[in-house]
BAVO-477199 format. One line per field, with one value per residue (C-alpha): chain; residue number from 1; x, y, z; residue in one letter. Coordinates in steps of 0.001 Angstrom, whole numbers. Layout:
BEGIN
cadena	A  ...;
num	NUM  ...;
px	X  ...;
py	Y  ...;
pz	Z  ...;
residuo	A  ...;
***
This chain:
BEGIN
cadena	A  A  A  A  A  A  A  A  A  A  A  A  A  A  A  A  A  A  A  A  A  A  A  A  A  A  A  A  A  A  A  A  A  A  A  A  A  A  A  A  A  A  A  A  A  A  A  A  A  A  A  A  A  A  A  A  A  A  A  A  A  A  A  A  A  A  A  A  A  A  A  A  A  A  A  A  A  A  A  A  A  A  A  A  A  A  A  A  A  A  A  A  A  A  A  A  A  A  A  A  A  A  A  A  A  A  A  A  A  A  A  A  A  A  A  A  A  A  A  A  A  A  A  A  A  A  A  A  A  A  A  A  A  A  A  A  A  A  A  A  A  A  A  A  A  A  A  A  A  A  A  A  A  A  A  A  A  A  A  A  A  A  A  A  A  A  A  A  A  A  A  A  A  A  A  A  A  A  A  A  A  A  A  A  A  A  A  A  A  A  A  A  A  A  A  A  A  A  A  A  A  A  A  A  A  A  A  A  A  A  A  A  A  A  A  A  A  A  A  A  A  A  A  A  A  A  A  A  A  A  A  A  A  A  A  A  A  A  A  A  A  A  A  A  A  A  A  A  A  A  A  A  A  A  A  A  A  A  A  A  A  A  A  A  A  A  A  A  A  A  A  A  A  A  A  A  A  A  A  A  A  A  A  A  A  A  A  A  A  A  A  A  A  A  A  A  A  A  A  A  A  A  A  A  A  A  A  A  A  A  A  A  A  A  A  A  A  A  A  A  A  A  A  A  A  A  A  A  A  A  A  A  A  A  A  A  A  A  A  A  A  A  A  A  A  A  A  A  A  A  A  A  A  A  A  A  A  A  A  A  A  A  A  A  A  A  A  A  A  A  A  A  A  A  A  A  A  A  A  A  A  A  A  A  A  A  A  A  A  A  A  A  A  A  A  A  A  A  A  A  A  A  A  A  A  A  A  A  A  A  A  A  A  A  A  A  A  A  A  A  A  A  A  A  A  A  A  A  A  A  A  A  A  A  A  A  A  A  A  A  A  A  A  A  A  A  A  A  A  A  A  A  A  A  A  A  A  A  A  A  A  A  A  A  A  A  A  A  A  A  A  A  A  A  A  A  A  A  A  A  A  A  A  A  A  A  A  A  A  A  A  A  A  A  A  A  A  A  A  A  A  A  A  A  A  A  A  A  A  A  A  A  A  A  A  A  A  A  A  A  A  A  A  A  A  A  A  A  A  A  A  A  A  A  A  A  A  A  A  A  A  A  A  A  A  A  A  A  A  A  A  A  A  A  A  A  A  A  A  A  A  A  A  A  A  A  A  A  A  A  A  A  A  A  A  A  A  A  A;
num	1  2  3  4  5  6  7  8  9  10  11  12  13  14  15  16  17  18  19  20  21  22  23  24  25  26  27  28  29  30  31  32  33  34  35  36  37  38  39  40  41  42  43  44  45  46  47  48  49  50  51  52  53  54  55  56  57  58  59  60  61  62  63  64  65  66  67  68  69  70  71  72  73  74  75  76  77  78  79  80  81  82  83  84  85  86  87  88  89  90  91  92  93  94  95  96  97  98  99  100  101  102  103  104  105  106  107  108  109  110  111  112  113  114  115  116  117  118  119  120  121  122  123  124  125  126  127  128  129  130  131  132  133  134  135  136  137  138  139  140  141  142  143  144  145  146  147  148  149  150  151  152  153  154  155  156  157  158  159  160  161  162  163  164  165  166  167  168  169  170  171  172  173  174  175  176  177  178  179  180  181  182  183  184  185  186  187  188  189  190  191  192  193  194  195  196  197  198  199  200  201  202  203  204  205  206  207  208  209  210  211  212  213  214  215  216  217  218  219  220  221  222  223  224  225  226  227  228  229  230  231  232  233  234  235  236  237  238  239  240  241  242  243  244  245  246  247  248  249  250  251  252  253  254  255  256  257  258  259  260  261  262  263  264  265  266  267  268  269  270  271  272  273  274  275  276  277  278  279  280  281  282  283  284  285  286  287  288  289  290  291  292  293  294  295  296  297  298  299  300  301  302  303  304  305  306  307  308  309  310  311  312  313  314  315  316  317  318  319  320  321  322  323  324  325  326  327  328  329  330  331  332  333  334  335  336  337  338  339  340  341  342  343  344  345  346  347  348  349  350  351  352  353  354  355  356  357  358  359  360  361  362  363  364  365  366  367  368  369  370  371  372  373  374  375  376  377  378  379  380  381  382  383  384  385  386  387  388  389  390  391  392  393  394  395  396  397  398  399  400  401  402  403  404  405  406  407  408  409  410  411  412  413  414  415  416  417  418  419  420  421  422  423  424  425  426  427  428  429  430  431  432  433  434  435  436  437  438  439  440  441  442  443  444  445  446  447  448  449  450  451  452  453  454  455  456  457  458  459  460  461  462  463  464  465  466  467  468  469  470  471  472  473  474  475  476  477  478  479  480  481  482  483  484  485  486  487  488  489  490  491  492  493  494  495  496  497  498  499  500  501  502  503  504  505  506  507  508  509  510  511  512  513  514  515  516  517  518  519  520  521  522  523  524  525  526  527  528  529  530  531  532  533  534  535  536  537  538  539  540  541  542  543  544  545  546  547  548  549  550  551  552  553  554  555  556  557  558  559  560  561  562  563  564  565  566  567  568  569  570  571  572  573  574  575  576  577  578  579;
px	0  993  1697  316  -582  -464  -3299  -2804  302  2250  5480  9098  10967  14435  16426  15148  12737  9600  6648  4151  687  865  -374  3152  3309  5021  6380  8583  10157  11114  8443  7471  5313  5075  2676  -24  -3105  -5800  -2884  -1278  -4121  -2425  -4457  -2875  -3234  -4171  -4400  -4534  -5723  -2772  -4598  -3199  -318  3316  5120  9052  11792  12837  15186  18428  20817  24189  25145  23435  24287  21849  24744  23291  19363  18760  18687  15762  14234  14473  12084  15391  12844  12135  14301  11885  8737  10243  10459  14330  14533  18096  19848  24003  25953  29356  30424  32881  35335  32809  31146  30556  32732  34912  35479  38559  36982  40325  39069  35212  36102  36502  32565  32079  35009  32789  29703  31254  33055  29544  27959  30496  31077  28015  25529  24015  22358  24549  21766  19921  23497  23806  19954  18978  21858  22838  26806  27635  29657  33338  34144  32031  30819  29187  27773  25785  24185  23373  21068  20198  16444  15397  15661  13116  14958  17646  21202  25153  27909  31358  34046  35400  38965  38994  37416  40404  42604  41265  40943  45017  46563  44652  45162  47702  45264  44791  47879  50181  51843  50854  54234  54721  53286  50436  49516  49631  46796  44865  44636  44114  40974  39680  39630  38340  35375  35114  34856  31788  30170  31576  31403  34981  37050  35319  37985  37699  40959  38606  39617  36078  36173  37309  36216  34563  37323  37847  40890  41182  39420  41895  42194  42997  46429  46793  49579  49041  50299  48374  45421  47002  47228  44182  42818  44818  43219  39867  40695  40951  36774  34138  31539  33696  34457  35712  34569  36365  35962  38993  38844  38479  35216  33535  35108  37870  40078  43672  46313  47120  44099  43134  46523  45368  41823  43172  45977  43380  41071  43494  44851  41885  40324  37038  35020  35284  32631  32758  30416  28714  30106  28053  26716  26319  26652  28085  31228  31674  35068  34293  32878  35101  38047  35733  35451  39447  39756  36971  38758  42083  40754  39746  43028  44905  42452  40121  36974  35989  32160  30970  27850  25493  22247  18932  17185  18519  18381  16480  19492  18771  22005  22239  25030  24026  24644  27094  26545  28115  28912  31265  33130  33984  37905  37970  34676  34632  37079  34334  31191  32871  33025  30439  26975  27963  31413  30511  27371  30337  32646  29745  28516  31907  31850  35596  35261  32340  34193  36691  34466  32980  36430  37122  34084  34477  37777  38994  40143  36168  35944  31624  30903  31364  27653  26675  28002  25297  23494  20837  19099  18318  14859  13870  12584  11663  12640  12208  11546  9470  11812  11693  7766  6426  10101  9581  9343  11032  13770  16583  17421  14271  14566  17794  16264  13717  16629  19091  21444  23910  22370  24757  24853  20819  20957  23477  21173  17918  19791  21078  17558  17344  20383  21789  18916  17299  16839  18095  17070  19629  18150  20054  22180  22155  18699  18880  17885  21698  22649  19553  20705  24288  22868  20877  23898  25946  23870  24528  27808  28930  31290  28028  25303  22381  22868  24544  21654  23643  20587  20770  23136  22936  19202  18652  20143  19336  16496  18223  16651  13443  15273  13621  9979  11016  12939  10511  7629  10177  10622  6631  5512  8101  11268  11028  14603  15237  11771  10817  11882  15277  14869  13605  16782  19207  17413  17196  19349  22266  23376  22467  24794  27965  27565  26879  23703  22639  18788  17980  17498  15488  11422  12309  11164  13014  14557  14014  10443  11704  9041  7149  4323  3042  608  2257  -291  828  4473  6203  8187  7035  8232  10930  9809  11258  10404  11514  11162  14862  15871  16217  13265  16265  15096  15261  13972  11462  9380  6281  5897  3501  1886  3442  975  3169  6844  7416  10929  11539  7995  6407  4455  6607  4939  1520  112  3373  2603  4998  3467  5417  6675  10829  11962  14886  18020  22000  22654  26818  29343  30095  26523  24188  26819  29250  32668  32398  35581  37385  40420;
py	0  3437  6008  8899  9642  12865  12833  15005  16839  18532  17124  18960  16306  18009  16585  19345  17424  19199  19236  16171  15654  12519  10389  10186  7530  7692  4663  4046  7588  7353  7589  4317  5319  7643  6759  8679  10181  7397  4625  4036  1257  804  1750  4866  5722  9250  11110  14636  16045  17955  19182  22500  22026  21598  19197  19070  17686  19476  22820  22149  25076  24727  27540  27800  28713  26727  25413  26306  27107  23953  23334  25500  25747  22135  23701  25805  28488  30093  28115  24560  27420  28417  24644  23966  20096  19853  22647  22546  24099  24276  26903  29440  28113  28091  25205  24808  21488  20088  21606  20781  19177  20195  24208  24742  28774  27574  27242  30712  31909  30126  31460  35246  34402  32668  36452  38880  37027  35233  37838  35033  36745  35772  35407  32499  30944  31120  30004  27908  25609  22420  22744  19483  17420  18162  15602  16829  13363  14196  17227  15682  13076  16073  16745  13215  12773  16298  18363  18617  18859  17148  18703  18046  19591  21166  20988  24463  24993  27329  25273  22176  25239  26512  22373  21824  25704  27025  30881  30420  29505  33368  34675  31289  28933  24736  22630  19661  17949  20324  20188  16197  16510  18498  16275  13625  15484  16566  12357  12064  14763  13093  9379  10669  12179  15341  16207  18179  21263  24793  27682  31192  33675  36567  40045  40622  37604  38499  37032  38078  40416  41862  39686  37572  34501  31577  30186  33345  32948  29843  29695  27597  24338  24205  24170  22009  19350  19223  19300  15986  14817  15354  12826  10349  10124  9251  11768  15052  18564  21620  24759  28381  32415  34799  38342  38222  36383  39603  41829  40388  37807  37724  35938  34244  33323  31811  29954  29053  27829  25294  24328  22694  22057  19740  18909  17053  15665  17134  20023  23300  25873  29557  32305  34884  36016  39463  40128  43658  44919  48369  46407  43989  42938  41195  37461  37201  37696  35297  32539  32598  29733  27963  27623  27151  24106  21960  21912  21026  18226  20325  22003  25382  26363  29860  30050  33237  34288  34858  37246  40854  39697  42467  43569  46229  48628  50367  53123  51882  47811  45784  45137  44981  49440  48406  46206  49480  50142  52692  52327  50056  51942  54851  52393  50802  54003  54107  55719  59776  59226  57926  60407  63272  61712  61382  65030  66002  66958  66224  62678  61916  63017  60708  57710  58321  58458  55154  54343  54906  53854  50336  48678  49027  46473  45298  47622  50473  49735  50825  54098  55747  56753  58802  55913  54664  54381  55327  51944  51663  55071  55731  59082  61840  63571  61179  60606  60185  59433  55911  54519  57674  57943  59588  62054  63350  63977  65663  67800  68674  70356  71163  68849  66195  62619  61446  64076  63708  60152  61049  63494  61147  58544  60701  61347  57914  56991  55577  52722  53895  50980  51544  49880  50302  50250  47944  49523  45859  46041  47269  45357  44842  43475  40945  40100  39133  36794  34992  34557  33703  30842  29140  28531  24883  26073  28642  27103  29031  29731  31305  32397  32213  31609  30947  34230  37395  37003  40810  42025  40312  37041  34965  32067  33010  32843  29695  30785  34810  32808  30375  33523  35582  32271  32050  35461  38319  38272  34652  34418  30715  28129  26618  23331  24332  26582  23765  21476  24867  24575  20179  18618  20865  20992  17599  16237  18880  17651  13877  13092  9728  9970  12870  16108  14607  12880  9761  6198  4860  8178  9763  11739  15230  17328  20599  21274  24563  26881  28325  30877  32165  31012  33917  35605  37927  41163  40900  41901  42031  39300  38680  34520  33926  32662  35474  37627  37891  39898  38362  39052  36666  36296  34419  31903  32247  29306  26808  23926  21527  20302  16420  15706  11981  11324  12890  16462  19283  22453  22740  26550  27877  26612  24025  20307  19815  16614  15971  13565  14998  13354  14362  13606  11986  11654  8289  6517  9524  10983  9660  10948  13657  13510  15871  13844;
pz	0  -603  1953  -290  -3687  -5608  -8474  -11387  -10665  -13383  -12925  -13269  -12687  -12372  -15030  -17379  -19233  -20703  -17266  -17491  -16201  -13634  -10585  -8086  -5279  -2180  87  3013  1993  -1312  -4615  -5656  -8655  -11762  -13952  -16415  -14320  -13560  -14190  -10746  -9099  -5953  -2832  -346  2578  1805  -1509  -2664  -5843  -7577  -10475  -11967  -9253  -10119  -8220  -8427  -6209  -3566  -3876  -2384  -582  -1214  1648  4513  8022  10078  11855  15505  13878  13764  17525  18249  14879  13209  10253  8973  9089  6343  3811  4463  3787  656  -687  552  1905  2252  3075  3099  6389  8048  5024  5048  7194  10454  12822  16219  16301  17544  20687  22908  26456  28295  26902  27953  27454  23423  23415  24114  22203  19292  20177  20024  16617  15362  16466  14942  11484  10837  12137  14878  17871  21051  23188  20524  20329  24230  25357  21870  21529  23987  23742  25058  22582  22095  18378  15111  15177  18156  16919  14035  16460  18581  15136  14629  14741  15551  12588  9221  6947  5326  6467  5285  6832  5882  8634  9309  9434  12418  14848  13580  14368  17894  19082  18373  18576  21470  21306  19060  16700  15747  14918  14564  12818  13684  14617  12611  15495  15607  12021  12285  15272  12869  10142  12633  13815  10240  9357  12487  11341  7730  9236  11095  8456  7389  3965  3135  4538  4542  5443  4856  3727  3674  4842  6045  8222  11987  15868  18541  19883  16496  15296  11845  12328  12846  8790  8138  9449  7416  5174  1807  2769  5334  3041  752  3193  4508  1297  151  3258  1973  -979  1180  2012  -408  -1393  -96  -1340  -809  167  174  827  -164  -56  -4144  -4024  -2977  -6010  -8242  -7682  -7015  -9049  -5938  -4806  -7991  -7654  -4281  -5768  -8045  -6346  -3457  -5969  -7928  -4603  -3300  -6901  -5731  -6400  -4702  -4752  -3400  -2225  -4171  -7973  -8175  -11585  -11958  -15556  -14479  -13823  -16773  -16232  -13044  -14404  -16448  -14022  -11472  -14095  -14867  -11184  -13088  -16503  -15399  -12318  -15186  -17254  -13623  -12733  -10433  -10727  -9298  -8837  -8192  -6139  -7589  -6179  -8727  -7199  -5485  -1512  550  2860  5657  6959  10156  11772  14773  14537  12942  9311  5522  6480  8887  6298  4072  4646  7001  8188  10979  13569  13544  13457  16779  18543  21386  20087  21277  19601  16698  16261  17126  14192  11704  12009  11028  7419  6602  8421  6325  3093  3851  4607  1101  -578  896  -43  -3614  -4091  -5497  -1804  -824  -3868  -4196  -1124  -3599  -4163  -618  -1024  -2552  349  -1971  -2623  592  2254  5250  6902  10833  13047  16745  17261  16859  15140  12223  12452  8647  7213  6830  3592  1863  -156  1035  -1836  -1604  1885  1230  -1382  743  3779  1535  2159  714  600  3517  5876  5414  6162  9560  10433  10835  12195  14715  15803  16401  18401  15365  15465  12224  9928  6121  3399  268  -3319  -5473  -7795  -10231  -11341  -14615  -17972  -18814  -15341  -15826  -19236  -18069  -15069  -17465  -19649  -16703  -15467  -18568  -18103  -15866  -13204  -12048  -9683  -8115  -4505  -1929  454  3817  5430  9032  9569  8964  10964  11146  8446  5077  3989  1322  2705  -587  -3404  -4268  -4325  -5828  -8879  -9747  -9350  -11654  -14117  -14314  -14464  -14035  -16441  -17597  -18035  -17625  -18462  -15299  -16350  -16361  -12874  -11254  -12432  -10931  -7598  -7232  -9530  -9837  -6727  -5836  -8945  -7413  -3690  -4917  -3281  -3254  -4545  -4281  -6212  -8998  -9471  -9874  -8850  -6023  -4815  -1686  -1371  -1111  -2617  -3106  -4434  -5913  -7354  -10497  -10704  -7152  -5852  -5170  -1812  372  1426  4227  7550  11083  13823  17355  17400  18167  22297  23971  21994  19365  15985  12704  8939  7633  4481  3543  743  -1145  -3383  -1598  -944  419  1351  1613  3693  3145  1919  5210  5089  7011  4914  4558  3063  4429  7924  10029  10463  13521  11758  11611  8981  8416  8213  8963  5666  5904  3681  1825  3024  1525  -1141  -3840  -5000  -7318  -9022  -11141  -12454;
residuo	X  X  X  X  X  X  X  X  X  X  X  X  X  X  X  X  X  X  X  X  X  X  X  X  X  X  X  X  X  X  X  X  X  X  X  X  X  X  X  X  X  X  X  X  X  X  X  X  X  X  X  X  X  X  X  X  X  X  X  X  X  X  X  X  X  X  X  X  X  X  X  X  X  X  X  X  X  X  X  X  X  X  X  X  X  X  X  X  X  X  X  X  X  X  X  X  X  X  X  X  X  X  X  X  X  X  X  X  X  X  X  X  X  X  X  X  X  X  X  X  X  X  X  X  X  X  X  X  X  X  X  X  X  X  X  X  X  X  X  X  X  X  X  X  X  X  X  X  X  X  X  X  X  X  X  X  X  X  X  X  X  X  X  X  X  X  X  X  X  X  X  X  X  X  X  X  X  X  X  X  X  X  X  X  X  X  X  X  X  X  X  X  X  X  X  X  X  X  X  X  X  X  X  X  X  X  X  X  X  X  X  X  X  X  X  X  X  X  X  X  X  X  X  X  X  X  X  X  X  X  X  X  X  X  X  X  X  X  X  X  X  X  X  X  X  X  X  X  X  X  X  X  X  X  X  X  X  X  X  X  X  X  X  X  X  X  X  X  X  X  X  X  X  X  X  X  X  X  X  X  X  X  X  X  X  X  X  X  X  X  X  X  X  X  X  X  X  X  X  X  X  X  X  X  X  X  X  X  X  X  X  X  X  X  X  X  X  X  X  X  X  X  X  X  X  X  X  X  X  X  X  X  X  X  X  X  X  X  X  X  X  X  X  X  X  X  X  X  X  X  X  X  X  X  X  X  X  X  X  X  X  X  X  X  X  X  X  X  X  X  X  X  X  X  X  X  X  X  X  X  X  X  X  X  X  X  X  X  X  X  X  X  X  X  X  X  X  X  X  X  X  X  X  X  X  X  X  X  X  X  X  X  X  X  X  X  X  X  X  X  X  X  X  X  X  X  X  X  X  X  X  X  X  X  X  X  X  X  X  X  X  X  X  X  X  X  X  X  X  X  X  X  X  X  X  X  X  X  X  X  X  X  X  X  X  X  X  X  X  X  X  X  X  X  X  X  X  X  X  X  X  X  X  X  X  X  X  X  X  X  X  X  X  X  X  X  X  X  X  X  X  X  X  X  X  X  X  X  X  X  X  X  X  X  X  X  X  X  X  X  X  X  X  X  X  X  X  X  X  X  X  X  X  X  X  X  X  X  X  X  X  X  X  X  X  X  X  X  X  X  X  X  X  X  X  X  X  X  X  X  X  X  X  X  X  X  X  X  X  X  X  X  X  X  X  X  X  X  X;
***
């Protein structure tokens, strides 16, 4: 007997084959049927009429940071919403494992890192997660049977660091001895389940106290030898940030690329090439790891988003302003200080000369402060400004757009929320993403959901593509979005069964109104421990999300249901190799 039957669906099966009207059967988990409507005899326990629905396989997130998440939301809120089933974590170089048992102070020292560079709130990390388990292998049975959906993880490179160096970690170089304990520990990680090495080189990247994150002091054969390490697991990767991956790359960092690439005979994939067609030197230049990874035995795969993530900016917080050169000593100083330094007018020239200059790299874009609205303020003085555009504000006073924008958020204690308009939505920039998606070494993705809670809602680029496929820009046909979103990534990461409609694989599914599947507008919600804020979004159109065969979604509400699975390397993925 069937567990469930879908009757009438209009199938994208994820392989890129034209949509099809049929009856889909689900048992034990995985789809047992696919037959023409009115063909498929055996009896179900329940069934559901799909007619005028579309039913694909579910989307798959190759960089998430649900690393802690998970532990007090094991929905992956709102990435499970917006049709994700298995979502991909541990990027960039950061997990919260292993931890040393003879250094309890290295959880907190985690916790604080996980806050500053990922954009967690330290409360959530403090009251939501259970930090009792000291090997990575311990983490991911920490996950076992409580999470809904599906979830993989990347070791990250500063926590193999911390667990052997200590201290040191930041700032040193491993022994001999020292660098043996760490590879030691990363098998250790990869026999239990880990699916490769994430580490980060990126400027931007720095801990708690302020100080470059631990792999940042990593010198390349370091990196080389734990990525010869990874070769030595089935069904492992690579994953990597440099400072380049956020502008233009270095010659050395694309020697660095394809060196581990080559290295460790797997893929490596990196987070986000910006298309913006105001800058049309910069895929090209992004593409040059890609080309040059094949003819060495490697492969190098840029991550890209398909949609323009909402992204909120604040003087008063920590966020992407701080990460201007030059920026972040004054957006440290206390809130009277820093008010004091951004009233004057030759600091403020300054900060836009940095701004503008080539070191600020893709933060150029943020610079514009003109075209900014207004979103929540807090004081009377700023009553009715919400939801206006800066520059007309300015006009209004008098005033340059910045000193404008310091003004009102003055007012507000520098709480004032900002909303930048995107300077990449033009008809050319659009053009060149759709050209860009064509090409092999670039996969959709890159939503970082799970961090950056207050600040930005990647986590719906699902739903807002497909909507845009369907009814907005039509770029790509949706047979060939769905197949970006399941099969894609699926095929790079090497999962076992899953990211396509097929009989016998595992029942990860969605379900949707084609008419209606779209993303709602971000908005601000305090649901984290500790009455923590985040941004959220609705789905819209979603019907239903199938984990494993077993409901988890239904009209963009949680079942309560958790079929997920800690999805580890070797049993639920296969070697990818390049060579």
């Amino acid at each position: 007997m069937l567990d469930h039957l879908i009757k009438g669906a209009t199938v994208v099966d994820g392989t890129g084959a034209p949509a099809r009207v049929a009856d889909v059967g689900i048992r034990d988990g995985r789809i047992a049927a696919i037959a023409a409507p009115g063909t498929v005899t055996e009896e179900a326990r329940t069934t559901e009429d799909a007619t005028g629905l579309v039913l694909t396989p579910g989307f798959i997130d190759p960089h998430t940071h649900y690393d802690a998440q998970l532990f007090w939301d094991p929905y992956a809120t709102p990435s499970m919403n917006h049709g994700v089933t298995t979502v991909a974590g541990g990027n960039c170089g950061f997990t919260l494992a292993p931890l040393n048992p003879a250094r309890p102070e290295d959880a907190d020292y985690t916790r604080r890192m996980m806050s500053k560079v990922e954009g967690m709130a330290l409360k959530a990390l403090e009251e939501g997660v259970d930090w009792t388990w000291s090997t990575f292998g311990e983490y991911l049975d920490a996950l076992e049977g409580r999470i809904a959906v599906n979830a993989g993880f990347m070791v990250g490179h500063c926590a193999l660091r911390r667990h052997v160096m200590g201290e040191d970690a930041v700032g040193g170089q491993p022994t001999p001895e020292q660098m043996q304990q760490m590879l030691d520990l990363f098998h250790d990680a990869m026999n239990a389940g880990a699916w490769g090495l994430s580490t980060t080189q990126s400027s931007t990247h720095s801990d708690g106290s302020g100080a470059p994150v631990a792999s940042r002091h990593a010198r390349p054969a370091e990196l080389l030898a734990l990525s010869k390490a990874v070769a030595e697991h089935e069904g492992t990767q690579l994953e990597a940030i440099v400072a380049g991956c956020l502008d233009q790359f270095s010659d050395d960092e694309i020697d660095l690329f394809v060196e581990m690439s080559a290295a460790a005979g797997r893929p490596l994939n990196w987070n986000v090439l910006t298309i913006d067609a105001s800058v049309p030197e910069r895929v090209p230049r992004q593409l040059i790891p890609s080309e040059r990874a094949r003819k060495a035995g490697g492969r190098i795969v840029a991550l890209t988003m398909p949609i323009l993530t909402p992204m909120n900016m604040s003087l008063g917080t920590f966020c992407a302003l701080n990460l201007i050169p030059g920026w972040g000593e004054i957006l440290a100083l206390p809130v009277p200080e820093r008010i004091e330094k951004l009233r004057d007018a030759d600091v403020r020239a300054e900060m836009l000369r940095r701004a503008d200059s080539k070191e600020a790299g893709v933060f150029r874009r943020l610079a514009n402060f003109g075209r900014y609205v207004i979103g929540d303020t807090y004081s009377k003085e700023n009553e009715g400004l919400s939801g206006r555009v800066v520059n007309d504000i300015a006009a209004e006073r008098g005033q340059d757009p910045f000193r404008c924008l310091v003004e009102i958020c003055a007012n507000d204690d520098l709480r004032t929320v900002l909303w930048p308009m995107p300077t990449d939505n033009d008809p050319a920039s659009w053009a060149l993403r759709q050209e860009t998606w064509q090409h092999e070494d670039v996969m959709l993705g890159g939503s970082d959901a799970g961090a950056h809670l207050d600040r930005m809602c990647g986590a719906p680029y699902t739903t807002r593509f497909l909507g845009d496929c369907l009814r907005g820009r039509k770029l790509v046909p949706l047979e060939q979005a769905v197949k970006m979103l399941t099969d894609d990534p699926a095929r790079l990461f090497g999962l076992r069964e899953r990211g396509r409609l097929a009989e016998g694989f595992h029942a990860d599914l969605v379900l949707f109104d084609p008419e209606r599947i779209e993303a709602g507008p971000a908005t601000l919600v305090h649901d984290l421990p500790g009455d923590s804020p985040r941004l959220d979004a609705r789905a819209i159109g979603i019907v239903s999300v199938r984990v494993n065969g077993v409901e988890t979604i239904r009209d963009d509400e949680v079942t309560g249901a958790i079929p997920g699975i800690v999805l580890r390397s070797g049993r639920d993925t296969r070697t990818v190799s390049t060579r």
